[in-house]
Backbone as CSV, one residue per row, in Angstrom:
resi,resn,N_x,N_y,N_z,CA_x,CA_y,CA_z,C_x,C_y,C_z
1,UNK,75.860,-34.471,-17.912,74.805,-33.466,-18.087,75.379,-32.087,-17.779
2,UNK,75.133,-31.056,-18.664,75.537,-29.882,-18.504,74.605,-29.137,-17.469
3,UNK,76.015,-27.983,-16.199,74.789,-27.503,-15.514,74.261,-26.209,-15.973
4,UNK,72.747,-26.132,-16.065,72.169,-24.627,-16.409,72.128,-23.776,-14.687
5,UNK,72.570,-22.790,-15.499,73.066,-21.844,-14.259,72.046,-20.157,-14.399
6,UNK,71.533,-19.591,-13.367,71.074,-18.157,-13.433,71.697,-17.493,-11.859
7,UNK,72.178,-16.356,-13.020,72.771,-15.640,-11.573,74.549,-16.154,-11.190
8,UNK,74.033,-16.414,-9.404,75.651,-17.355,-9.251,75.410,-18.732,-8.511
9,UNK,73.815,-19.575,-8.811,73.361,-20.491,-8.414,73.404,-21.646,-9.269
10,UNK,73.758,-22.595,-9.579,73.600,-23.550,-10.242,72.924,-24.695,-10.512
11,UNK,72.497,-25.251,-11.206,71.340,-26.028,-11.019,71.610,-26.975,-12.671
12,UNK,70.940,-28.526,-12.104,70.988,-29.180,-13.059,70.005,-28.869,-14.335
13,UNK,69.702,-28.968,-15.417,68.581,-28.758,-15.866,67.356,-29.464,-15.921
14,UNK,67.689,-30.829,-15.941,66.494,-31.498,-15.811,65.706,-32.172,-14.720
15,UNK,67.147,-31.965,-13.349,66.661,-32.015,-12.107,66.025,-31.193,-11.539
16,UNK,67.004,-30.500,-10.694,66.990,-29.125,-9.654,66.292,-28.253,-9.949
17,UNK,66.390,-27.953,-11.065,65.543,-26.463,-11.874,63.753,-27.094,-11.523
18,UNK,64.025,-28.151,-11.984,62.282,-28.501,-12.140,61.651,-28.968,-10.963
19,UNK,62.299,-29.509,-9.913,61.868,-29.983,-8.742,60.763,-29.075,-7.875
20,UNK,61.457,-27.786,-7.990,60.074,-26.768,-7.262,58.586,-26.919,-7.998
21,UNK,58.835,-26.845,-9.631,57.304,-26.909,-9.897,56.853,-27.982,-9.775
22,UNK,57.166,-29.503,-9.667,56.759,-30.240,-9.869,55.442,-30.251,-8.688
23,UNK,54.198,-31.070,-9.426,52.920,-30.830,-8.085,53.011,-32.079,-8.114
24,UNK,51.728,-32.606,-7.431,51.632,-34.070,-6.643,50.363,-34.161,-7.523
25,UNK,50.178,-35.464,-7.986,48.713,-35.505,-8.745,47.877,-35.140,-8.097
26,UNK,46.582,-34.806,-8.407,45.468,-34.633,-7.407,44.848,-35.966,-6.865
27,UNK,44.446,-35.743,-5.751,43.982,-37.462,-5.333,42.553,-37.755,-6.188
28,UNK,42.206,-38.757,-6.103,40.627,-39.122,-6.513,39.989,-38.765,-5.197
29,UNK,38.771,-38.474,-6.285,37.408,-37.652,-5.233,37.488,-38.364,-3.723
30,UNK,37.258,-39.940,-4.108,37.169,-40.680,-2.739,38.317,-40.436,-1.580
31,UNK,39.464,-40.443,-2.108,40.671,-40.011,-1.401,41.075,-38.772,-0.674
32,UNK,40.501,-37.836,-0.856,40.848,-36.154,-0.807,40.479,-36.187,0.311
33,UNK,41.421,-35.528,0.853,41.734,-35.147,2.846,40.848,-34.623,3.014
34,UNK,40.086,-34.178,4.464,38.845,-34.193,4.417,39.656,-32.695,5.788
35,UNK,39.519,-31.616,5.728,39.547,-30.603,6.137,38.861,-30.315,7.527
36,UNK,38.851,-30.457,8.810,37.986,-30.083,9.800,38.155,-28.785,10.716
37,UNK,36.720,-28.224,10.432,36.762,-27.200,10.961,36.313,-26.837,12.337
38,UNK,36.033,-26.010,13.390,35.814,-26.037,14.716,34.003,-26.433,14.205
39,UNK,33.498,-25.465,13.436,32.217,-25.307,12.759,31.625,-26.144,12.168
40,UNK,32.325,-26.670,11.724,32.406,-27.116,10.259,31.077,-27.891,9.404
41,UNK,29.738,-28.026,10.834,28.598,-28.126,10.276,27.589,-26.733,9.942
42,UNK,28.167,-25.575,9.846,28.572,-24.686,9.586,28.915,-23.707,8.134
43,UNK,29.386,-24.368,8.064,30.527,-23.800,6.791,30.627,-25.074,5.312
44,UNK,29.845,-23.927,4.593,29.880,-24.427,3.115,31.184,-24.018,2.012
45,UNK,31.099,-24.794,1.099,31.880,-24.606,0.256,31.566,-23.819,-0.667
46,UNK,31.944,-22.433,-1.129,31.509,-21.985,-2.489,32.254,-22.239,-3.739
47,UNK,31.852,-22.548,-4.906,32.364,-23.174,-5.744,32.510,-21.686,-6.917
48,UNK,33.609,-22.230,-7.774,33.654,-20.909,-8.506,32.758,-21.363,-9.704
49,UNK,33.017,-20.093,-10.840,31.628,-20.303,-11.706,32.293,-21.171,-13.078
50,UNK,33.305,-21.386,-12.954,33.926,-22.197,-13.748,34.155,-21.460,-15.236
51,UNK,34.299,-22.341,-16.351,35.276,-22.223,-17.243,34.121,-21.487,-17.850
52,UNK,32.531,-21.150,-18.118,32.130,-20.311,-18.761,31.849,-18.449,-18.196
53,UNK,32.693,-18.301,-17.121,32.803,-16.843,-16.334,33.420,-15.905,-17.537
54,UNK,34.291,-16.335,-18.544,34.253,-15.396,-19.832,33.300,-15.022,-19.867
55,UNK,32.007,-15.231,-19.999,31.077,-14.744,-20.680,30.317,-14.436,-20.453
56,UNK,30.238,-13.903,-18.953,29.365,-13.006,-18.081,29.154,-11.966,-18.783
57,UNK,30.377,-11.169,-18.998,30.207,-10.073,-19.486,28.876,-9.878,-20.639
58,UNK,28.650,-10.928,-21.780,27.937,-10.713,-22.452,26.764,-11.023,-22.274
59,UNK,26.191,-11.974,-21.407,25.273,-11.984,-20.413,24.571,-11.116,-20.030
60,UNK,25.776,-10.001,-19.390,24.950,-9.276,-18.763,24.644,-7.900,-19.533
61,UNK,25.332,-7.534,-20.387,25.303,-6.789,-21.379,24.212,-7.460,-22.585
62,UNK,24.031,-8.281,-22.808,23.083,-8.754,-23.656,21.411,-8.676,-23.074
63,UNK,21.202,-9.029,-21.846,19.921,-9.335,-21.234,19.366,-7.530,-20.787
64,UNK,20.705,-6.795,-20.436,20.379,-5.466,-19.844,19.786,-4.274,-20.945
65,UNK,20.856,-4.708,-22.012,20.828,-3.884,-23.192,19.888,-4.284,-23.999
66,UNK,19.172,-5.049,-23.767,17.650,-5.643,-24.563,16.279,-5.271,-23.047
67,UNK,16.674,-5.065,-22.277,15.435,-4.582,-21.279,15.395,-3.074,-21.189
68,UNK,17.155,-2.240,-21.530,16.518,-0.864,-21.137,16.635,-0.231,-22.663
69,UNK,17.085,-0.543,-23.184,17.185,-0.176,-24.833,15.561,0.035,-25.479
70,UNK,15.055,-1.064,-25.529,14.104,-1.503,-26.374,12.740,-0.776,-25.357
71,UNK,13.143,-0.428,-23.905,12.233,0.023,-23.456,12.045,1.701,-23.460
72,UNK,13.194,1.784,-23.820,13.386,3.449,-24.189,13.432,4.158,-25.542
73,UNK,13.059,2.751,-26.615,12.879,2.887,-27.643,10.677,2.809,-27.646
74,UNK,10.481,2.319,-27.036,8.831,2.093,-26.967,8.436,3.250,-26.038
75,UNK,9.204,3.807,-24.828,8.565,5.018,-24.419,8.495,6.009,-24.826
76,UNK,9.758,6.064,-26.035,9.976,7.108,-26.895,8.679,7.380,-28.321
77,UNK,8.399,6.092,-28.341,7.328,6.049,-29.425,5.815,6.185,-29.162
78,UNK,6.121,5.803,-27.531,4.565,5.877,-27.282,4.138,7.558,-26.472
79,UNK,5.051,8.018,-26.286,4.757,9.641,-26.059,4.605,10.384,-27.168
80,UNK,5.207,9.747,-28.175,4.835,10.949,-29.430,3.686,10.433,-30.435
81,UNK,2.643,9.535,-29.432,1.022,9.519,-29.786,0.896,8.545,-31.167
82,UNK,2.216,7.227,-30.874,1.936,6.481,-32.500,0.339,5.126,-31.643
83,UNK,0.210,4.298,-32.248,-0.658,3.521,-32.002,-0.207,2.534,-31.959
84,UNK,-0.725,1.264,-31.139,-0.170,0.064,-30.200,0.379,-0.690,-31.585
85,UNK,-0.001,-0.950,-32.728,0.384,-1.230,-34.002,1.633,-0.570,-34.246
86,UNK,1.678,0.706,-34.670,2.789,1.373,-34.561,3.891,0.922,-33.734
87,UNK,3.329,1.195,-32.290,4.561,0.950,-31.569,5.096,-0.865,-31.567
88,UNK,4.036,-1.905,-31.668,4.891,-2.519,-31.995,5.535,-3.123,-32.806
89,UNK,4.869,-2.819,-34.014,6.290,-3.064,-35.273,7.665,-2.800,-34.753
90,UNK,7.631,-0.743,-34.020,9.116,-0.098,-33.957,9.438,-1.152,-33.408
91,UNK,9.189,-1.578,-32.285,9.804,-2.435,-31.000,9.962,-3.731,-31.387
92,UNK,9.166,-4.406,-32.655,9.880,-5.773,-33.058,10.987,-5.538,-34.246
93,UNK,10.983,-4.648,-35.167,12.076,-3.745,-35.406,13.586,-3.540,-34.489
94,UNK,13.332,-3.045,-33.081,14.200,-2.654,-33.114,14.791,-3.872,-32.562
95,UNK,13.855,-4.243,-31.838,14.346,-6.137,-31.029,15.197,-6.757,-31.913
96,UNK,14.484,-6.717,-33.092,15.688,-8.028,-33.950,17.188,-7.320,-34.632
97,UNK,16.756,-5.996,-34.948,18.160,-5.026,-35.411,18.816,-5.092,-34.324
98,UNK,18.536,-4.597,-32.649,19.151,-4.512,-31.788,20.116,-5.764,-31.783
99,UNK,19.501,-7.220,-31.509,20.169,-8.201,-31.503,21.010,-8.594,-32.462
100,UNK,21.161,-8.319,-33.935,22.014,-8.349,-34.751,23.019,-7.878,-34.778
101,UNK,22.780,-6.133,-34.516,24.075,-5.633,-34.284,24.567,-5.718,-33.166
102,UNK,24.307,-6.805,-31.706,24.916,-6.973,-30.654,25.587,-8.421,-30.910
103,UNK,24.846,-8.909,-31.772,25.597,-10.286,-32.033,26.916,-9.900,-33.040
104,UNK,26.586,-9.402,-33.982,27.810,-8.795,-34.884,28.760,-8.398,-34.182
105,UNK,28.565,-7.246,-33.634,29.291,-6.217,-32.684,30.059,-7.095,-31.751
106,UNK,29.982,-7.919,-31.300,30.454,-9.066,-29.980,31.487,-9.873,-30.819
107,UNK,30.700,-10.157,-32.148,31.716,-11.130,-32.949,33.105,-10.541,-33.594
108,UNK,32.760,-9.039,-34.013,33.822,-8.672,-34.667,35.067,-8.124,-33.442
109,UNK,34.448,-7.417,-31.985,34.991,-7.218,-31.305,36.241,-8.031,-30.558
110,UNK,35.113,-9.526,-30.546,35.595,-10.737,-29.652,36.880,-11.209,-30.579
111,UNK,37.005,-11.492,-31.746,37.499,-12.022,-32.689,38.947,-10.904,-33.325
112,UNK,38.465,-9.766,-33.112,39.668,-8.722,-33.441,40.649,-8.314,-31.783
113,UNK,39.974,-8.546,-30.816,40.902,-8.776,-29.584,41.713,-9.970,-29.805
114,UNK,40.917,-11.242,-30.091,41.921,-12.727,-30.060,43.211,-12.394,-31.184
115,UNK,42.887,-11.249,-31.573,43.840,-11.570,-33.459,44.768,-10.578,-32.627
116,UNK,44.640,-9.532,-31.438,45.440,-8.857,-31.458,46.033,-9.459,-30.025
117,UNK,45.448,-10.605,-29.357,46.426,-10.973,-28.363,47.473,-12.082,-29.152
118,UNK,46.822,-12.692,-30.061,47.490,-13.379,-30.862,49.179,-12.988,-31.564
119,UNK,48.640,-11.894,-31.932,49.873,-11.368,-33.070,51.078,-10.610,-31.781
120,UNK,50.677,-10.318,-30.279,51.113,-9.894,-29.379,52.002,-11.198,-28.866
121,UNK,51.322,-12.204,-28.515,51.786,-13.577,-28.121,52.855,-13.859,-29.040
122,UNK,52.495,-13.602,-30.622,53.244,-14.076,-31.313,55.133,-13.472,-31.514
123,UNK,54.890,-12.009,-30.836,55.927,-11.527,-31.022,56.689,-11.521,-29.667
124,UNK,55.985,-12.179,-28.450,56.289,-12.512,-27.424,57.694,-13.469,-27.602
125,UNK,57.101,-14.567,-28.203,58.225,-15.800,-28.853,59.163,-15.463,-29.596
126,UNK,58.921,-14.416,-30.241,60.453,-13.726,-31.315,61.060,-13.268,-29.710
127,UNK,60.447,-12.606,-29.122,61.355,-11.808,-27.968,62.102,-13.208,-27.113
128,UNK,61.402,-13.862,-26.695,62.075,-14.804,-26.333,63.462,-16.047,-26.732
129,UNK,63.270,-15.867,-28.131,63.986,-16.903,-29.005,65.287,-15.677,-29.272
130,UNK,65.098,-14.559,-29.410,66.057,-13.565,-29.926,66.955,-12.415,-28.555
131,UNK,65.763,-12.732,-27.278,66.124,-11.955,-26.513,66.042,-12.613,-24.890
132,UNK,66.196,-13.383,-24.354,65.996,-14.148,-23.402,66.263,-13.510,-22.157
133,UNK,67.227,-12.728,-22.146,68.107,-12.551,-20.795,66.907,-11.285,-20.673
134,UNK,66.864,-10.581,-21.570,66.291,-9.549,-21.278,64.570,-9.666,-20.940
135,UNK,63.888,-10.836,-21.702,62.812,-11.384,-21.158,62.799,-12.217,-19.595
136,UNK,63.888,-12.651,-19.254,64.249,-13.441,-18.043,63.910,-12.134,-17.192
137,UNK,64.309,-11.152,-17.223,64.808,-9.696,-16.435,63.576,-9.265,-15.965
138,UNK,62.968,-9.421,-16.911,61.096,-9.173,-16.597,60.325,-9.836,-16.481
139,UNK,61.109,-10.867,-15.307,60.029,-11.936,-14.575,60.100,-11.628,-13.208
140,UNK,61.794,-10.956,-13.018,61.733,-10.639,-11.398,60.107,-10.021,-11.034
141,UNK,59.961,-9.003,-11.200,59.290,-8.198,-10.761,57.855,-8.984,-10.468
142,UNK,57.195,-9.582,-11.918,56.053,-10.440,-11.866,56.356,-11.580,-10.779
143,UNK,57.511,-12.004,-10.354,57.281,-12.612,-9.349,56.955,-12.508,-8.110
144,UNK,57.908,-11.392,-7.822,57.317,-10.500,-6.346,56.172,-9.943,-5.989
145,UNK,55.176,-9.861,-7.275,53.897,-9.221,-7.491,52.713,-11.009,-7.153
146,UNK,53.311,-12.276,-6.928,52.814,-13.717,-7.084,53.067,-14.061,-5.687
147,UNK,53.745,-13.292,-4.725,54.047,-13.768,-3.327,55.775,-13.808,-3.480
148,UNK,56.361,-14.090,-4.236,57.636,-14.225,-3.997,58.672,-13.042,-3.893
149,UNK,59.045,-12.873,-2.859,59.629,-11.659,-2.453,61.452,-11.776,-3.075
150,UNK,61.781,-10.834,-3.136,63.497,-10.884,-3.421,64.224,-11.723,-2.577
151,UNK,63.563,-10.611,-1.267,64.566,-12.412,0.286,64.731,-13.582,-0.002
152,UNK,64.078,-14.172,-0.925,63.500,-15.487,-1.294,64.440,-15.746,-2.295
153,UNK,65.879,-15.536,-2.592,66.658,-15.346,-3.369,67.148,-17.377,-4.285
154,UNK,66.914,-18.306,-3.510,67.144,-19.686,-3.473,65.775,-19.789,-4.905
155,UNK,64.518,-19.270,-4.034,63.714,-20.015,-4.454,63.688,-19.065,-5.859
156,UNK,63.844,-17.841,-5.723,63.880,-17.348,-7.034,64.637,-17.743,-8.333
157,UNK,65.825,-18.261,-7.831,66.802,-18.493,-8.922,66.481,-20.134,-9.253
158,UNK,65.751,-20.809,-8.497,65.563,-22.419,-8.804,64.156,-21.810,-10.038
159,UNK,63.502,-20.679,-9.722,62.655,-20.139,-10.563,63.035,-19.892,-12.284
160,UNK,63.702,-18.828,-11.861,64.541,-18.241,-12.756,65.552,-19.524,-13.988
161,UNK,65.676,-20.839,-13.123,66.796,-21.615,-13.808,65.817,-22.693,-14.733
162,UNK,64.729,-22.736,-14.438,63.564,-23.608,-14.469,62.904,-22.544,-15.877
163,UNK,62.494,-21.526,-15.888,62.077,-21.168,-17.120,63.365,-19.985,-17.930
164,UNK,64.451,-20.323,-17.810,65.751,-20.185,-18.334,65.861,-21.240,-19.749
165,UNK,65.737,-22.974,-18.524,65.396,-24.044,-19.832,64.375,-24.424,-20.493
166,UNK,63.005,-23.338,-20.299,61.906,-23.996,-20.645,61.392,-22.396,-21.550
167,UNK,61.307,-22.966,-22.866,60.862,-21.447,-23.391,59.727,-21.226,-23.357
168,UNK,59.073,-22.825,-23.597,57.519,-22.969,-23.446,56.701,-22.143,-22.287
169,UNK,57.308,-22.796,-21.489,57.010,-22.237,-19.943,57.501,-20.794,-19.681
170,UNK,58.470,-20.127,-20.058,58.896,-18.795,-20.090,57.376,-18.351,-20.766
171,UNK,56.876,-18.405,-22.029,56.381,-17.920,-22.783,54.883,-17.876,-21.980
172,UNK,54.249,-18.723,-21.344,53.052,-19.091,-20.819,53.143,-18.535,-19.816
173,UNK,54.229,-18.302,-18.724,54.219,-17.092,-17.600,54.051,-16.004,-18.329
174,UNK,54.971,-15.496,-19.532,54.447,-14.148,-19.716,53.243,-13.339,-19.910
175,UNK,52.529,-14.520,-20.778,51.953,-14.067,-21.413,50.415,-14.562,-20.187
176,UNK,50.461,-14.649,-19.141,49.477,-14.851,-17.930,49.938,-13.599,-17.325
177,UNK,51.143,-13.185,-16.744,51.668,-11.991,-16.110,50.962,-10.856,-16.975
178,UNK,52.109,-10.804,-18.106,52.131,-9.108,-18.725,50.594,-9.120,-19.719
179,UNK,50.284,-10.266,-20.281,48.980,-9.911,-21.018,47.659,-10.521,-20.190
180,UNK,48.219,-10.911,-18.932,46.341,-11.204,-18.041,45.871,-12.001,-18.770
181,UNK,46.471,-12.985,-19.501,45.391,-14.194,-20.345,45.875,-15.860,-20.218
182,UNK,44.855,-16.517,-19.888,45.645,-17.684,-19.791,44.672,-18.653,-20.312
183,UNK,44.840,-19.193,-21.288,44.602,-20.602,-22.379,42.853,-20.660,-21.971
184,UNK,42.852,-20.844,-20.647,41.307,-21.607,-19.964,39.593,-20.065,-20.412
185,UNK,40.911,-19.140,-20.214,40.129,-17.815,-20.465,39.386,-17.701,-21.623
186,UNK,40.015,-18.447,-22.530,40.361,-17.567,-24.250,38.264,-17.749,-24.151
187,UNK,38.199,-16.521,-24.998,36.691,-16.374,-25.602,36.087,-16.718,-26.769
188,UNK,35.685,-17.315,-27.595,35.467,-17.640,-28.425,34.273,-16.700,-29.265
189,UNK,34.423,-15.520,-30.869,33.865,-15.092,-31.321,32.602,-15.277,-31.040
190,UNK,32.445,-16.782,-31.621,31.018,-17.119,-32.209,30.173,-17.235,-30.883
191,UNK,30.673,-17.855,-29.745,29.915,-18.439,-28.650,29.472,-16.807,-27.982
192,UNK,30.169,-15.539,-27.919,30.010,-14.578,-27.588,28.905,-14.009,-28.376
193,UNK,28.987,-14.155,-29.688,27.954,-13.649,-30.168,26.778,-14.245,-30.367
194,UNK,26.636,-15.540,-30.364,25.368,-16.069,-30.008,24.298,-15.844,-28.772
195,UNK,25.237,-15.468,-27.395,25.056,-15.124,-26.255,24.303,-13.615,-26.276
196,UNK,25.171,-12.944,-26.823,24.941,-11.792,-26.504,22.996,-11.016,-27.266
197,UNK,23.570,-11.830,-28.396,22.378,-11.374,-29.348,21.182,-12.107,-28.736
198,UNK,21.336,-13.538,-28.450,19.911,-13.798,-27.913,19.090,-13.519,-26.618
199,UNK,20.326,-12.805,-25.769,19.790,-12.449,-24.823,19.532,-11.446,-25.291
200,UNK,19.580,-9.989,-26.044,19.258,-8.893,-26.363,18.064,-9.235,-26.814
201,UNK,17.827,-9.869,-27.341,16.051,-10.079,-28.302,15.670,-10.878,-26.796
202,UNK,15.809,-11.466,-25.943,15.036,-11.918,-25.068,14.939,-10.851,-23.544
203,UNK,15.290,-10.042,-24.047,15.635,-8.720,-22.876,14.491,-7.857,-23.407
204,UNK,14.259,-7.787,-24.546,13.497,-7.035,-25.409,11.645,-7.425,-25.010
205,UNK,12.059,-8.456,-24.801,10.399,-8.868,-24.476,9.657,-8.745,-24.021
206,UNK,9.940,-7.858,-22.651,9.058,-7.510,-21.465,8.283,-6.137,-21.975
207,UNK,9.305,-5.378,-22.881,8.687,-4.204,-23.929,7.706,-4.366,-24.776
208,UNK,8.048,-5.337,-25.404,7.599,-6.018,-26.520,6.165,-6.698,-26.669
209,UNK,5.898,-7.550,-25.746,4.726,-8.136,-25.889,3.881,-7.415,-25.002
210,UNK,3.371,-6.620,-24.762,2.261,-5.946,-23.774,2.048,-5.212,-25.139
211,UNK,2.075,-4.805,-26.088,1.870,-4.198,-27.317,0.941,-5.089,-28.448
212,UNK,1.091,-6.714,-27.960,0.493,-7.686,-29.017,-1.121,-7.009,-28.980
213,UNK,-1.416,-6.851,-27.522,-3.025,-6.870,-27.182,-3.583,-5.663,-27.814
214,UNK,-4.458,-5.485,-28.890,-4.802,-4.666,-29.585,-6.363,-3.704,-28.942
215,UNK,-6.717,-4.398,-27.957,-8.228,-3.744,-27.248,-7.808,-2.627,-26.373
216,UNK,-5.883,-2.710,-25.804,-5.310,-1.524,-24.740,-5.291,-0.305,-25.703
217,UNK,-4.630,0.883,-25.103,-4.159,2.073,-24.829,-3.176,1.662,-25.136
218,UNK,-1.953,2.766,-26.046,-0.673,2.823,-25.776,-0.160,3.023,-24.574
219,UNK,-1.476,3.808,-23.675,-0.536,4.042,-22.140,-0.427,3.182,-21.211
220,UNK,-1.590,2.114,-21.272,-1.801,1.192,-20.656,-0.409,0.228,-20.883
221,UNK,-0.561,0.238,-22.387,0.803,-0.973,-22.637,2.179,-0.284,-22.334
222,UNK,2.255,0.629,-22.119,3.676,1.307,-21.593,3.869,1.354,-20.316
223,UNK,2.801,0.892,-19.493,2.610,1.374,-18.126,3.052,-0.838,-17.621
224,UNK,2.521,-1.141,-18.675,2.502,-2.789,-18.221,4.172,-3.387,-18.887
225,UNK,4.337,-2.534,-20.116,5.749,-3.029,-20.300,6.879,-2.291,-19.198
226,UNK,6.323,-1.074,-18.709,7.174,-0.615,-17.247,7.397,-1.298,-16.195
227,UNK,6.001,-2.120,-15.732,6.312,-2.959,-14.701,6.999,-3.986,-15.130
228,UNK,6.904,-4.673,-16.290,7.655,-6.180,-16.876,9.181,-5.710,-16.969
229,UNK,9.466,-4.661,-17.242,10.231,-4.265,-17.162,11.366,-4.326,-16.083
230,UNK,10.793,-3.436,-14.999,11.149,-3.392,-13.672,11.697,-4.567,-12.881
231,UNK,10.519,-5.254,-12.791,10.903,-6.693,-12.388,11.592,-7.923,-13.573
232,UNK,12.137,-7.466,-14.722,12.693,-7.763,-15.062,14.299,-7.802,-14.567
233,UNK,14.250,-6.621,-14.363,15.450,-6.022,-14.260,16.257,-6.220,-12.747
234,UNK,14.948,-6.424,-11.841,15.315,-7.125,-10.500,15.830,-8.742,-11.001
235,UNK,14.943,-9.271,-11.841,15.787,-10.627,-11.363,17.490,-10.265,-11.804
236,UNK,17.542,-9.766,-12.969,18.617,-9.717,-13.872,20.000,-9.344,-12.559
237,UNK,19.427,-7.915,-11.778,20.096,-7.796,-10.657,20.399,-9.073,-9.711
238,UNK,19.674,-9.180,-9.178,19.708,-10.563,-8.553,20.387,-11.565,-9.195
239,UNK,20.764,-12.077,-10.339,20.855,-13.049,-10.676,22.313,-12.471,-11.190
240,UNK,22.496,-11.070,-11.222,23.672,-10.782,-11.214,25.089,-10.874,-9.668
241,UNK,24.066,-10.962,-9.166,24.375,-10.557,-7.673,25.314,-11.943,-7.306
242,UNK,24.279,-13.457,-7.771,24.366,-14.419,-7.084,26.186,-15.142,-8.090
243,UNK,26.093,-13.961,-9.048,27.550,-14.063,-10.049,28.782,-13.604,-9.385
244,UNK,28.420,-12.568,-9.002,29.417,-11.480,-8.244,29.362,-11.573,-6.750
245,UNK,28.744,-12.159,-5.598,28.392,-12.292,-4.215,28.041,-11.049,-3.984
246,UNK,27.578,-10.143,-4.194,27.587,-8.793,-4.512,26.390,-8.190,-3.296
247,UNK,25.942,-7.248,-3.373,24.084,-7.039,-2.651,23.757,-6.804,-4.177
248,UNK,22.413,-7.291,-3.693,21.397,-7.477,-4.674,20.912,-6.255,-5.127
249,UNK,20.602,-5.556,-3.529,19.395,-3.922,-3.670,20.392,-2.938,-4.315
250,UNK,21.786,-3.448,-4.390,22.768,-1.997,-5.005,22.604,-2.582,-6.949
251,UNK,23.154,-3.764,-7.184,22.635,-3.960,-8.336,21.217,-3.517,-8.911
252,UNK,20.251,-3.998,-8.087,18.693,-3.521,-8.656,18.737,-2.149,-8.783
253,UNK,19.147,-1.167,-7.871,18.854,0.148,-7.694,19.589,0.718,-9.159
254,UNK,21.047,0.175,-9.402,21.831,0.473,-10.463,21.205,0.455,-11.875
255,UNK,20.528,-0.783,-12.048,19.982,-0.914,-13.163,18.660,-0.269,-13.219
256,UNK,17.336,0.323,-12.238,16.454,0.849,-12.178,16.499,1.925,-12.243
257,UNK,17.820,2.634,-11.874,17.765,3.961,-12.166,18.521,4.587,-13.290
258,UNK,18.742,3.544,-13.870,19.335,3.843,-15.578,18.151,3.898,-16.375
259,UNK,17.604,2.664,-16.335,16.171,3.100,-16.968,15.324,3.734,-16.649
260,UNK,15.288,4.216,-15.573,14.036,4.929,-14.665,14.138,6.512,-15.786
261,UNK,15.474,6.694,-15.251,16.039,7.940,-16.261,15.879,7.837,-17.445
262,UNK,16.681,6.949,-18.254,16.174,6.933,-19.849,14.813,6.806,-20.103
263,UNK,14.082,5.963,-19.035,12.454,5.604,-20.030,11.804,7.387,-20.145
264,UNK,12.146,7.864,-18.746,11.645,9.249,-18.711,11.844,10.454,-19.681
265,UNK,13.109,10.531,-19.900,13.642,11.058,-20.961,13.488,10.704,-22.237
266,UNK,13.500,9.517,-22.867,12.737,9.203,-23.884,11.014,9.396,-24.325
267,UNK,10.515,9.112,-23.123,9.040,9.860,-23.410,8.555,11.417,-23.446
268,UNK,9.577,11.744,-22.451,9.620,13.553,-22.730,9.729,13.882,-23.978
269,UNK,11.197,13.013,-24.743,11.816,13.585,-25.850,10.154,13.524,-26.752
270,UNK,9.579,11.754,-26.711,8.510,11.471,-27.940,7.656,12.510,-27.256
271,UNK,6.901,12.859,-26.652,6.161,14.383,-26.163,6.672,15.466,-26.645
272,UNK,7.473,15.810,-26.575,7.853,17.270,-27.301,7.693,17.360,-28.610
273,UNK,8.390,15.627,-29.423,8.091,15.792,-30.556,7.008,15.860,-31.159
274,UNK,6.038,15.465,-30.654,4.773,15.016,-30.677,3.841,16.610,-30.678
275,UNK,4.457,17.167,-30.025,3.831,18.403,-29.936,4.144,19.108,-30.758
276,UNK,5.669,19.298,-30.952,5.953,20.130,-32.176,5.566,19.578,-33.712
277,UNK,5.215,18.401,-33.779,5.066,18.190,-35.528,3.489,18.076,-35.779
278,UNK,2.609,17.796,-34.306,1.443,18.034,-34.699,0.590,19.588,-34.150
């Protein structure tokens, strides 16, 4: 067997090199060492949010952008004196356009990032197949940035000798290091845009239906889609919160005073207009 060598360390290739990564299977559930703490009746486990945390983002952008959008589209309409009819056509109008172009918008976005980590990845592997030493060169650094310090000179080069013979594995560090993406992440167009859009039309609703009742006031129904609103927007906080471990009252306050501002400003704007065209 020939030895693969990095640096002035030597190493077998299919031994030595690989021995550091190798892990230990995971045990079965029943088996798994059981951890004791001084506390330990005490102390819970928090679990992470698992493999669908991609898609928070659109979550929360979908549910937010359908509660303050659509509500600053109805305060805007109901200051410049249209009628509960009026206003809610605009607002089932804008509910379903809104959600289209957030579902679109998500899809073409989501789908033209994958094409451009793609064609990035892809030229990753030319660099690697054509340029190695010089891709090897720009792992030091990502390593020391992972816990592994230079001092660590043994363990670096059993590193270094290990994805020397493995291009696969060269290629899958890089592209976790220098492009922040790794396989479990990837987002999927369609699932993004399904997300995004139906929460936008279901964000929309708290606007939306206080307008069905035809015996109110436009002010009445602006005053009742304000509160649905509001406490909409608390759970959304909250429920953002329990995503992020976050405080709750800084999320709520964040999102209440985005709309607090826009709903205001949008009804000023429909008031002025309202004044000037009649």
């Amino acid at each position: 067997m020939q030895p693969s060598s990095y640096g002035s360390t030597k190493f077998t290739s299919e031994e030595d090199s690989t021995t550091l990564l190798t892990l230990p299977s995971p045990l079965p559930e029943s088996s798994s060492p059981t951890i004791h703490h001084q506390n330990s009746s005490s102390i819970s486990r928090t679990e992470h949010l698992g493999k669908h945390r991609q898609y928070w983002r659109d979550i929360i952008l979908g549910i937010n952008d359908g509660l303050i959008s659509t509500f600053l589209l109805v305060a805007g309409v109901a200051g410049s004196g249209l009628t509960n009819t009026d206003i809610l056509l605009t607002a089932i109008a804008g509910s379903l356009a809104g959600a289209v172009s957030m579902a679109s918008g998500e899809y073409v976005a989501t789908k033209s990032q994958n094409d451009v980590l793609q064609g990035e990845i892809g030229l990753e592997r030319t660099h690697i197949r054509d340029f190695k030493r010089e891709e090897l060169a720009e792992v030091i650094p990502y390593l020391q940035l992972i816990g592994i310090p230079s001092e660590k000179s043994d363990l670096r080069d059993r590193l270094m000798a290990h994805y020397d013979n493995d291009s696969e594995a060269l290629l899958k560090l890089m592209v976790a290091l220098e492009f922040g993406v790794v396989e479990e992440e990837a987002r999927s167009p369609l699932t993004a845009a399904l997300v995004s859009g139906f929460l936008f039309f279901l964000g929309s609703l708290p606007s939306l239906l206080p307008f069905v009742a035809k015996d109110q006031t436009p002010q009445m129904g602006l005053l009742v889609a304000a509160v649905a609103t509001i406490l909409s927007l608390f759970l959304v906080g909250g429920f953002k919160t329990w995503a992020t471990r976050g405080n709750c009252w800084t999320a709520a306050v964040e999102n209440l005073t985005i709309a607090g501002c826009g709903g205001f400003l949008a009804y000023a704007v429909g008031k002025c207009f309202d004044s000037i065209v009649r």
